[in-house]
N, CA, C and O of each residue as an XYZ file, in Angstrom:
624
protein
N     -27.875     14.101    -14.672
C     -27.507     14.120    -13.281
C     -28.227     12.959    -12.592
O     -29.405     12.634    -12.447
N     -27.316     12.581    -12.311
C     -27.986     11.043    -10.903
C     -28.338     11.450     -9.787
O     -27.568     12.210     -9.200
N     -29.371     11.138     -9.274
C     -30.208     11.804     -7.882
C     -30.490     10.674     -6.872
O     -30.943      9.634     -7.349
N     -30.325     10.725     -5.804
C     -30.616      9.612     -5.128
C     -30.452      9.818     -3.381
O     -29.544     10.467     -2.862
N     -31.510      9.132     -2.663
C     -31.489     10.292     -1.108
C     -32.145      9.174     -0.385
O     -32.560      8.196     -1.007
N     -32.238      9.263      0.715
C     -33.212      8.120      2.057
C     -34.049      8.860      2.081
O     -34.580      8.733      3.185
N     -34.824     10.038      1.200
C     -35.938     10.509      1.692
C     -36.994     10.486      0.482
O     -36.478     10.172     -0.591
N     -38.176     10.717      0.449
C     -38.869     11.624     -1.077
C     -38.089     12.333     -2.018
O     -37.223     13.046     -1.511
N     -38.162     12.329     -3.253
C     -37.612     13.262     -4.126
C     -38.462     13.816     -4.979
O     -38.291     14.782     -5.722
N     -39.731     12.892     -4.764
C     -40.525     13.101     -6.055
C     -41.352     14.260     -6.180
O     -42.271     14.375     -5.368
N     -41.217     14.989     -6.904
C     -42.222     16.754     -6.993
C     -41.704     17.339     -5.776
O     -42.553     17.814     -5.022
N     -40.446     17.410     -5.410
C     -39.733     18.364     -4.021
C     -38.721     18.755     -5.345
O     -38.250     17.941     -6.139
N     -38.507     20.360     -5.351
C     -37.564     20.727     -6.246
C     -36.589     21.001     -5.311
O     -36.717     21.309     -4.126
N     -35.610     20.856     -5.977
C     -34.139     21.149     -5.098
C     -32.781     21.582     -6.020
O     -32.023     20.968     -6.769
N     -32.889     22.872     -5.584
C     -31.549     23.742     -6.878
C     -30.631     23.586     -5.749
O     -30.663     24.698     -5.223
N     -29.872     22.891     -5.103
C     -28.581     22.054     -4.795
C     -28.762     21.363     -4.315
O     -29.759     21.009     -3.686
N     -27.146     20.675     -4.596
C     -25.663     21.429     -5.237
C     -26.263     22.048     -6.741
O     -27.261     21.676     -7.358
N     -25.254     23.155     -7.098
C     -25.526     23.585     -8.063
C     -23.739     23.665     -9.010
O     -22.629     23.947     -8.559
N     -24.210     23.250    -10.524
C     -22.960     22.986    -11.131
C     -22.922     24.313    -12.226
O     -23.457     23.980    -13.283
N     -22.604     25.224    -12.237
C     -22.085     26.226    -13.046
C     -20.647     26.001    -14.530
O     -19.417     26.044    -14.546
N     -21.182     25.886    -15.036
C     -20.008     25.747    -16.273
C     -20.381     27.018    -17.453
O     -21.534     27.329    -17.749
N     -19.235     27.606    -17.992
C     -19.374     28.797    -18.847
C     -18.455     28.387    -19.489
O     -17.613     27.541    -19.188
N     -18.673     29.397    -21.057
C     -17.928     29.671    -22.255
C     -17.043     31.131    -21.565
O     -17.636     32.062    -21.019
N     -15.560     31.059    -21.740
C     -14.980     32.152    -21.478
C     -14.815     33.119    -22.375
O     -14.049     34.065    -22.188
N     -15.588     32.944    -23.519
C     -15.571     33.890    -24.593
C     -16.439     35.222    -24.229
O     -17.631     34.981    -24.040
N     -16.053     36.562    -24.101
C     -17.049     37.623    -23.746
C     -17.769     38.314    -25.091
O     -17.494     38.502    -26.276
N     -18.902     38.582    -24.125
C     -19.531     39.515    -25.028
C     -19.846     40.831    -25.841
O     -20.011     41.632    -24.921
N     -19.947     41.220    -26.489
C     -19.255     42.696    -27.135
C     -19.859     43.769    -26.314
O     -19.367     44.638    -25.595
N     -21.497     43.338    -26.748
C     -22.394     44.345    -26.588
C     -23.192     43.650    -25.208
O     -24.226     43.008    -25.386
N     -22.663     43.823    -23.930
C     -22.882     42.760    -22.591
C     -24.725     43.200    -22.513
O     -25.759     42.533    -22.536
N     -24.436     44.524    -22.422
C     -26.392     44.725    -22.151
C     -27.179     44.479    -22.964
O     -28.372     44.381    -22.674
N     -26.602     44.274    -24.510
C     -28.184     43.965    -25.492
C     -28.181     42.507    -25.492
O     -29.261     41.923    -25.586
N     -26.852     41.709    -25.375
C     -26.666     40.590    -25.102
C     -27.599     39.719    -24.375
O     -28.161     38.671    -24.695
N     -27.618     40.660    -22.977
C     -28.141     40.092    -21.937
C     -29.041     39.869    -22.158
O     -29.374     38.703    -22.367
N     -30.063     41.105    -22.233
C     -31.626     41.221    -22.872
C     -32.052     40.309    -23.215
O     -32.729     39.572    -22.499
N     -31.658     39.998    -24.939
C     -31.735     38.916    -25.626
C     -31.888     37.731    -24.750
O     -32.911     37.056    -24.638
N     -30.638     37.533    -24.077
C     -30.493     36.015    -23.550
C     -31.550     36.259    -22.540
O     -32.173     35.205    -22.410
N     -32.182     37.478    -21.520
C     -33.323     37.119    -20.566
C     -34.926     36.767    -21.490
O     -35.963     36.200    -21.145
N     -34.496     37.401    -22.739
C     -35.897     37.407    -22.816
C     -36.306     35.714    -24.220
O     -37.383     35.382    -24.715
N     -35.049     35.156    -24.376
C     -35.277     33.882    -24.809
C     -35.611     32.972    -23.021
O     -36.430     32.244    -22.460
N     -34.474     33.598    -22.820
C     -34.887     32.462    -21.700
C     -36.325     32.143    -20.309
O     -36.646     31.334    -19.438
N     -36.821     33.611    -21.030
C     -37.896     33.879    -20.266
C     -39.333     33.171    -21.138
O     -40.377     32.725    -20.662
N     -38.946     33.271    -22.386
C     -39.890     32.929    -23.704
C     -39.767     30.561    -23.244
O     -40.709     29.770    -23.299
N     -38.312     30.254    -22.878
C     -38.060     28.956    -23.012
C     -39.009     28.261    -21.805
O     -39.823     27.338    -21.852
N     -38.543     29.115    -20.710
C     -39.300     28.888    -19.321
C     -40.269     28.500    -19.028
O     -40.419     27.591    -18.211
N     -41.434     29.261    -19.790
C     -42.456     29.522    -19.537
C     -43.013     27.939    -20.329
O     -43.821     27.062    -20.021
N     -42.157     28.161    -21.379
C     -42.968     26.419    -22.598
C     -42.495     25.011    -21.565
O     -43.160     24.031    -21.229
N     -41.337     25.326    -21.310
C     -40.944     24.189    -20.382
C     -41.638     24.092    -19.224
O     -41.730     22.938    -18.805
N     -42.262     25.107    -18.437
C     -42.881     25.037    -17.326
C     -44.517     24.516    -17.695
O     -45.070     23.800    -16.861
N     -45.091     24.810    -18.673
C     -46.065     24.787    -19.107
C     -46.243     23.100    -19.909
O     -47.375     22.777    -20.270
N     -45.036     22.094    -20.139
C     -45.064     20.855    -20.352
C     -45.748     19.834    -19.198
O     -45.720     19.991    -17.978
N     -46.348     18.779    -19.932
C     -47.083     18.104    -19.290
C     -45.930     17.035    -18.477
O     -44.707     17.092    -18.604
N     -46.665     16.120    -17.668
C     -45.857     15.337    -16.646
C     -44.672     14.491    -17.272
O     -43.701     14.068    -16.644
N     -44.969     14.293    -18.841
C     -44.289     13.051    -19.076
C     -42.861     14.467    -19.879
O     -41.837     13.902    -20.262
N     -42.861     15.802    -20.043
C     -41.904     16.302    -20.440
C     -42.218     18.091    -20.108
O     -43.222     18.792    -20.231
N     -40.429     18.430    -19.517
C     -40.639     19.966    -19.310
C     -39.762     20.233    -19.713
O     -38.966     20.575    -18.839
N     -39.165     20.316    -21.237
C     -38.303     21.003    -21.755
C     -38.885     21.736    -23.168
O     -39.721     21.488    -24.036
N     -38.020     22.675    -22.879
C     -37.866     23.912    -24.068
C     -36.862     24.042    -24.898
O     -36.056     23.176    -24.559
N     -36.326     24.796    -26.047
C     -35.452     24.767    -26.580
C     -35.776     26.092    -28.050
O     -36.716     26.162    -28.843
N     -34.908     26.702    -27.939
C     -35.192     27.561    -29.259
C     -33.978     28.664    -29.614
O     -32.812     28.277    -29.530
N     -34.150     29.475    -29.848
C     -32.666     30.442    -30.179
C     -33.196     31.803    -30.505
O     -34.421     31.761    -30.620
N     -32.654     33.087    -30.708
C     -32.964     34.463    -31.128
C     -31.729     35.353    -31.220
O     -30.790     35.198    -30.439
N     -31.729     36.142    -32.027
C     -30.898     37.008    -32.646
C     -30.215     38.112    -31.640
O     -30.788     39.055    -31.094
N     -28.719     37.705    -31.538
C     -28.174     38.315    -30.415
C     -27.340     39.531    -31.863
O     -27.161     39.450    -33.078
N     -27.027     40.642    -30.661
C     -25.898     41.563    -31.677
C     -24.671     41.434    -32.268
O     -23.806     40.947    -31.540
N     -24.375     41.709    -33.291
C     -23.349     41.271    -34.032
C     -23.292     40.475    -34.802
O     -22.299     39.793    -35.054
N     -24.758     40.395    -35.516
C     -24.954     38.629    -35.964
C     -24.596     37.651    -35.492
O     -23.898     36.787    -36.025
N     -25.185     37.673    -34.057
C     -25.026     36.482    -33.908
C     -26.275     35.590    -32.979
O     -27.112     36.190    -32.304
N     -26.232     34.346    -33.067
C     -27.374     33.717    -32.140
C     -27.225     33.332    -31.311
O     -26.101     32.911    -31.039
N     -28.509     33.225    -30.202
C     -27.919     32.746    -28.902
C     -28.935     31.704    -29.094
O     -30.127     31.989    -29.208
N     -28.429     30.342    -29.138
C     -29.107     29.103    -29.118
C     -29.266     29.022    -27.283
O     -28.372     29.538    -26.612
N     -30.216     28.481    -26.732
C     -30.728     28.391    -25.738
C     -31.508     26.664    -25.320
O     -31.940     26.029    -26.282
N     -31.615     26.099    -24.046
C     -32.876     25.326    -23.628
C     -32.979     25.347    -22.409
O     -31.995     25.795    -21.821
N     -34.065     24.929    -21.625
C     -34.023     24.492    -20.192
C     -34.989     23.382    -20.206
O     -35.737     23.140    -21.153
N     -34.912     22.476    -18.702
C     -35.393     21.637    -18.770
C     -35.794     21.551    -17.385
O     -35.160     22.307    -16.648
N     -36.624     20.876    -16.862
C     -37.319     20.744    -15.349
C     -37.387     18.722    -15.342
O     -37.665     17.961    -16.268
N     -37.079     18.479    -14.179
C     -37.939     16.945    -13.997
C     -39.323     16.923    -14.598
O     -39.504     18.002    -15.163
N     -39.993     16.418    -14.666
C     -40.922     15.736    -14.664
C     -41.915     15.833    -14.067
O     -43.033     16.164    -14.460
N     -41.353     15.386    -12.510
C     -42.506     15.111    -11.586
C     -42.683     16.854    -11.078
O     -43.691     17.010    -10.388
N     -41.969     17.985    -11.285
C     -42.217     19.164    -10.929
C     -43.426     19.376    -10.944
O     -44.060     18.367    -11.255
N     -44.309     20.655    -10.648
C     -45.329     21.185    -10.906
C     -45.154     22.586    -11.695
O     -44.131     23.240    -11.498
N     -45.927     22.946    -12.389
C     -45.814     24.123    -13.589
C     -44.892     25.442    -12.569
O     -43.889     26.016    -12.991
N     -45.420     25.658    -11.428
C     -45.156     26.425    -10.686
C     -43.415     26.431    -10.115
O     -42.571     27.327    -10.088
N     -43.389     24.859     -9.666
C     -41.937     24.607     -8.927
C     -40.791     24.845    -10.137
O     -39.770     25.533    -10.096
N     -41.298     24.079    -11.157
C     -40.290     24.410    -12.940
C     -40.362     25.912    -12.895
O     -39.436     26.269    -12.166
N     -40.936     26.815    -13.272
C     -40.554     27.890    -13.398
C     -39.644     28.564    -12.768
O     -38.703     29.223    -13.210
N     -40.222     28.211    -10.957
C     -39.346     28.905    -10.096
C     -37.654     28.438    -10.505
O     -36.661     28.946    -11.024
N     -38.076     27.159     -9.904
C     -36.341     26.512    -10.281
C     -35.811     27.108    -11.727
O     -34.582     27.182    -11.709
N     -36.245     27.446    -12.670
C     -35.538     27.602    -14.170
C     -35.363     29.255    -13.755
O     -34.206     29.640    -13.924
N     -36.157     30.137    -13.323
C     -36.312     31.507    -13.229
C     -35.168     31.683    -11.823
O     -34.662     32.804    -11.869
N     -34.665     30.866    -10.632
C     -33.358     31.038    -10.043
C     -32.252     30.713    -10.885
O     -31.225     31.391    -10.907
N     -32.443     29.658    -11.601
C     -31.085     29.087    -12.323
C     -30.771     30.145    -13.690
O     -29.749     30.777    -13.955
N     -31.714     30.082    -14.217
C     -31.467     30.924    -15.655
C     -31.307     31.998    -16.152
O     -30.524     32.445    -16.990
N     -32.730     32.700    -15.128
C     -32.877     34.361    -15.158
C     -32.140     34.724    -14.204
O     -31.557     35.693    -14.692
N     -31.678     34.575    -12.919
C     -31.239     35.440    -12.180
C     -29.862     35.330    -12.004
O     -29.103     36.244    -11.682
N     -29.533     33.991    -12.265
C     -27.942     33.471    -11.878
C     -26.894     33.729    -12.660
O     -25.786     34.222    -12.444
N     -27.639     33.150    -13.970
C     -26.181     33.488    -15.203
C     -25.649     34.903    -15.471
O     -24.460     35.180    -15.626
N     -26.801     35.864    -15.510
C     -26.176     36.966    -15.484
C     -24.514     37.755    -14.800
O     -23.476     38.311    -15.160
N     -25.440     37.167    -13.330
C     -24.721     37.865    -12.167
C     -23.485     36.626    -12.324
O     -22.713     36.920    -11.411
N     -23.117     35.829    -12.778
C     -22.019     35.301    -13.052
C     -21.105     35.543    -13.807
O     -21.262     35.430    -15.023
N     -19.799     35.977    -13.199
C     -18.867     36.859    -14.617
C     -18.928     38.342    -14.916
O     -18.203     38.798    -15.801
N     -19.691     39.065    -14.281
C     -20.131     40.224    -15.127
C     -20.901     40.188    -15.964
O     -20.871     41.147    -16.735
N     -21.911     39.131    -16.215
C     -22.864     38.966    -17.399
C     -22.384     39.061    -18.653
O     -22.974     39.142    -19.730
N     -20.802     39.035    -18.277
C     -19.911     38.968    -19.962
C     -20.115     38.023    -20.817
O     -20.097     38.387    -21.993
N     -20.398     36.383    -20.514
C     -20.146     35.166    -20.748
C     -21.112     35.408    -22.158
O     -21.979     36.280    -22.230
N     -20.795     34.516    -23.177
C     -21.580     34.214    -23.989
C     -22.133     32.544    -24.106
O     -22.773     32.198    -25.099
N     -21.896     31.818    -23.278
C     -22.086     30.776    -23.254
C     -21.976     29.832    -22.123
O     -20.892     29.820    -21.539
N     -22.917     29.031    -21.709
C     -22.668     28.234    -20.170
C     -23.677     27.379    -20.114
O     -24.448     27.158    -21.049
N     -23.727     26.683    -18.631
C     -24.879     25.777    -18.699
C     -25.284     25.932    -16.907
O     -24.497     26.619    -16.256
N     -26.087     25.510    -16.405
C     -26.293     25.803    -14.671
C     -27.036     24.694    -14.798
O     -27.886     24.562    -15.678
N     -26.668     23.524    -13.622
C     -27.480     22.162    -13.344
C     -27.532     21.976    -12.262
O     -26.517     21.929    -11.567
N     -28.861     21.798    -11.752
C     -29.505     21.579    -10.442
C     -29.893     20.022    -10.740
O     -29.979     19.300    -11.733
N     -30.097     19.895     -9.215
C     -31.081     18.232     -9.371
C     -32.324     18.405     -9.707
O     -33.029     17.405     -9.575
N     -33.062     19.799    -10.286
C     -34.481     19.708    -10.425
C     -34.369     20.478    -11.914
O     -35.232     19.805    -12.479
N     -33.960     21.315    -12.833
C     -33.648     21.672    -12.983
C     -32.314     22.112    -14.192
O     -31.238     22.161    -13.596
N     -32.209     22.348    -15.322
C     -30.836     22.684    -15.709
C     -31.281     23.402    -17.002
O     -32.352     23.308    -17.602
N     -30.065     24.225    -17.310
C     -30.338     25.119    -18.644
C     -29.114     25.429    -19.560
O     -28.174     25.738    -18.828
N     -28.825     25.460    -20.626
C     -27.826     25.600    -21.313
C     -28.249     27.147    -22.516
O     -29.255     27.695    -22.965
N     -26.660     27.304    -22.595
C     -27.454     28.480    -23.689
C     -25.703     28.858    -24.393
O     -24.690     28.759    -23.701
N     -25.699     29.274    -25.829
C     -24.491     29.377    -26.387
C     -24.704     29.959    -27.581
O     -25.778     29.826    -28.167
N     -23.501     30.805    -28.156
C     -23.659     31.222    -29.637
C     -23.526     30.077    -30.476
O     -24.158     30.413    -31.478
N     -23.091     28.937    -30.674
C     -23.271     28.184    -31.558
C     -24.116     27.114    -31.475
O     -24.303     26.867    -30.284
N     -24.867     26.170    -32.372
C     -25.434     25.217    -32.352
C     -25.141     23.957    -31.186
O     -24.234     23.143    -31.360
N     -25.939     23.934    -30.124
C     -25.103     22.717    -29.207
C     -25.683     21.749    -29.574
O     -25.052     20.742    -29.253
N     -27.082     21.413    -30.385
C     -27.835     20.553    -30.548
C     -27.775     20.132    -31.619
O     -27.375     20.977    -32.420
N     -28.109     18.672    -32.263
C     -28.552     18.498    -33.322
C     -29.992     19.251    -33.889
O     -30.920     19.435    -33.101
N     -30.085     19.650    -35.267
C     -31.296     20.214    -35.521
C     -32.584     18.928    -35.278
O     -32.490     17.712    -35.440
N     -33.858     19.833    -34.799
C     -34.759     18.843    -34.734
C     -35.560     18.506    -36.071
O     -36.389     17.604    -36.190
N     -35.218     19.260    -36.894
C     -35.854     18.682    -38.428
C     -35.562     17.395    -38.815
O     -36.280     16.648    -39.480
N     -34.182     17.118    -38.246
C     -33.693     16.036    -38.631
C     -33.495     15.649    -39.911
O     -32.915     16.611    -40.416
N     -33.670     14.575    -40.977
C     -33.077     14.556    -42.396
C     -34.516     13.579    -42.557
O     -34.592     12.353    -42.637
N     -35.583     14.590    -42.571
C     -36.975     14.509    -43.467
C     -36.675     14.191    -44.964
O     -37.458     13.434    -45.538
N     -35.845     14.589    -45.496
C     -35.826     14.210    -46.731
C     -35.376     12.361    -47.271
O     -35.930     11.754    -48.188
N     -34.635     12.007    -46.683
C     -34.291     10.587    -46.506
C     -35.181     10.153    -46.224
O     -35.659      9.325    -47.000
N     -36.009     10.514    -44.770
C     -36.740      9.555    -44.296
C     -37.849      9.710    -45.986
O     -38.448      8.890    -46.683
N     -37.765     10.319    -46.008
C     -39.510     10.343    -46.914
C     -39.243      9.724    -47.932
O     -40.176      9.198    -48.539
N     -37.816      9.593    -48.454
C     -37.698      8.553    -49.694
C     -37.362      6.898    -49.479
O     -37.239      5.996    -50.307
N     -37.258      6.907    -47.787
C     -37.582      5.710    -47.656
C     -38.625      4.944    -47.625
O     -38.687      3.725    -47.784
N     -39.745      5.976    -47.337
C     -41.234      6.068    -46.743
C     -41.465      5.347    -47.735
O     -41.506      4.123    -47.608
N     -41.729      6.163    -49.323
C     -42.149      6.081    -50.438
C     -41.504      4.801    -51.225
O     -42.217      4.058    -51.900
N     -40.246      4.628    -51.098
C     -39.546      3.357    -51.555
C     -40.741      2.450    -51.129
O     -41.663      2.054    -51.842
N     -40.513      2.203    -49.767
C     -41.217      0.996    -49.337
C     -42.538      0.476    -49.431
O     -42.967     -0.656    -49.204
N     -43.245      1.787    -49.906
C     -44.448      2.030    -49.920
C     -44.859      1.106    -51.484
O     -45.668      0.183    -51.585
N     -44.020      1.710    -52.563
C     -44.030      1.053    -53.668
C     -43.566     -0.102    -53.977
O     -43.829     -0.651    -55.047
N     -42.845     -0.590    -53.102
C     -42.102     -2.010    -52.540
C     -43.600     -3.217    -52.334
O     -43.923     -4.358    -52.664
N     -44.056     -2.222    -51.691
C     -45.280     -3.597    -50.813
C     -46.583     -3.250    -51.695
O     -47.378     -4.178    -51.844
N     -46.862     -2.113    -52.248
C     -47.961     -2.207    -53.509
C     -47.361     -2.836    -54.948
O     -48.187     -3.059    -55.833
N     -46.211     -3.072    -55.154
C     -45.729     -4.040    -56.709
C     -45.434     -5.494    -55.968
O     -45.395     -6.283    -56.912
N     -45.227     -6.175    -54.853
C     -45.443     -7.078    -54.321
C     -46.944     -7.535    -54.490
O     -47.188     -8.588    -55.078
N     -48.280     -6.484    -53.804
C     -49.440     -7.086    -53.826
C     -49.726     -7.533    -55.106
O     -50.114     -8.665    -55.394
N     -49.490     -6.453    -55.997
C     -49.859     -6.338    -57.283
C     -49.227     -8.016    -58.196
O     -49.759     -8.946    -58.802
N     -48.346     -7.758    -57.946
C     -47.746     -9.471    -58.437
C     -48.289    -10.801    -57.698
O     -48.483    -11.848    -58.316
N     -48.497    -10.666    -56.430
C     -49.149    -12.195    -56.036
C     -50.179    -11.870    -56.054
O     -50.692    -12.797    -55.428
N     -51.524    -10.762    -56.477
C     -52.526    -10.605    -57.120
C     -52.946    -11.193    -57.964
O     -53.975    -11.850    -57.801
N     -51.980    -11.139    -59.716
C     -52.091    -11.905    -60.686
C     -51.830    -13.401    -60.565
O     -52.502    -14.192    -61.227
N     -50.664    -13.898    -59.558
C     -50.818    -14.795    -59.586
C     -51.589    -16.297    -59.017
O     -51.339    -17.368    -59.571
């Protein structure tokens, strides 16, 4: 989101305009559903609120009913304070999505200018493991690359 004003913006939180987008897919089991989704998003909140100046995001997932997962994140500016991130993520996340829809939704996102959170049964993210295994056989390639190099203009 692009932000831009004739006044201060910096560490002033501001949840509008607010952009609401959902998955129209419903949920089976709406109340254990919910649960789940308050109490990841209450678990995400708190890590994101608790990030230092240069980052306030969270991200993680937990076992919704029916086998299934509810992948989750939220995120705060920056310049927030531990206090203003929470609030802003705890209007947008905890209190809003619910009451949107009937708390049927299994999937959506809510974006403020201070502010935003996403959450869905399927993977929205790339994994953060990323492909450790490549990297490490590049690591090691190169590694043996520049010790049989020394080793040869050594002898010579």
């Amino acid at each position: 989101m692009l932000r831009y004003s004739n006044r201060s913006i910096f560490g002033v939180m501001e949840t509008s305009p607010t952009l609401y987008m959902w998955n129209s897919t419903n949920a089976t089991d709406v109340d254990q559903f919910n649960q789940v989704f308050q109490n990841l998003m209450r678990t995400l909140t708190e890590r994101a609120a608790s990030g230092d100046s240069r980052r306030k995001y969270a991200e993680g997932s937990s076992s919704a009913p029916n086998f299934q997962t509810i992948h989750g994140l939220v995120q705060c500016t920056p310049d927030l304070s531990q206090q203003d991130c929470k609030q802003c993520l705890d209007r947008v996340a905890i209190s809003q999505i619910p009451s949107c829809c009937n708390g049927k939704i299994m999937g959506g996102k809510v974006l403020t200018p201070s502010c935003n959170t996403r959450f869905e049964t399927y993977r929205h993210l790339p994994s953060s493991k990323g492909n450790s295994d490549a990297s490490r056989t590049v690591l090691v390639a190169m590694a043996v690359l520049v010790v049989s190099v020394d080793l040869v203009l050594g002898f010579i």
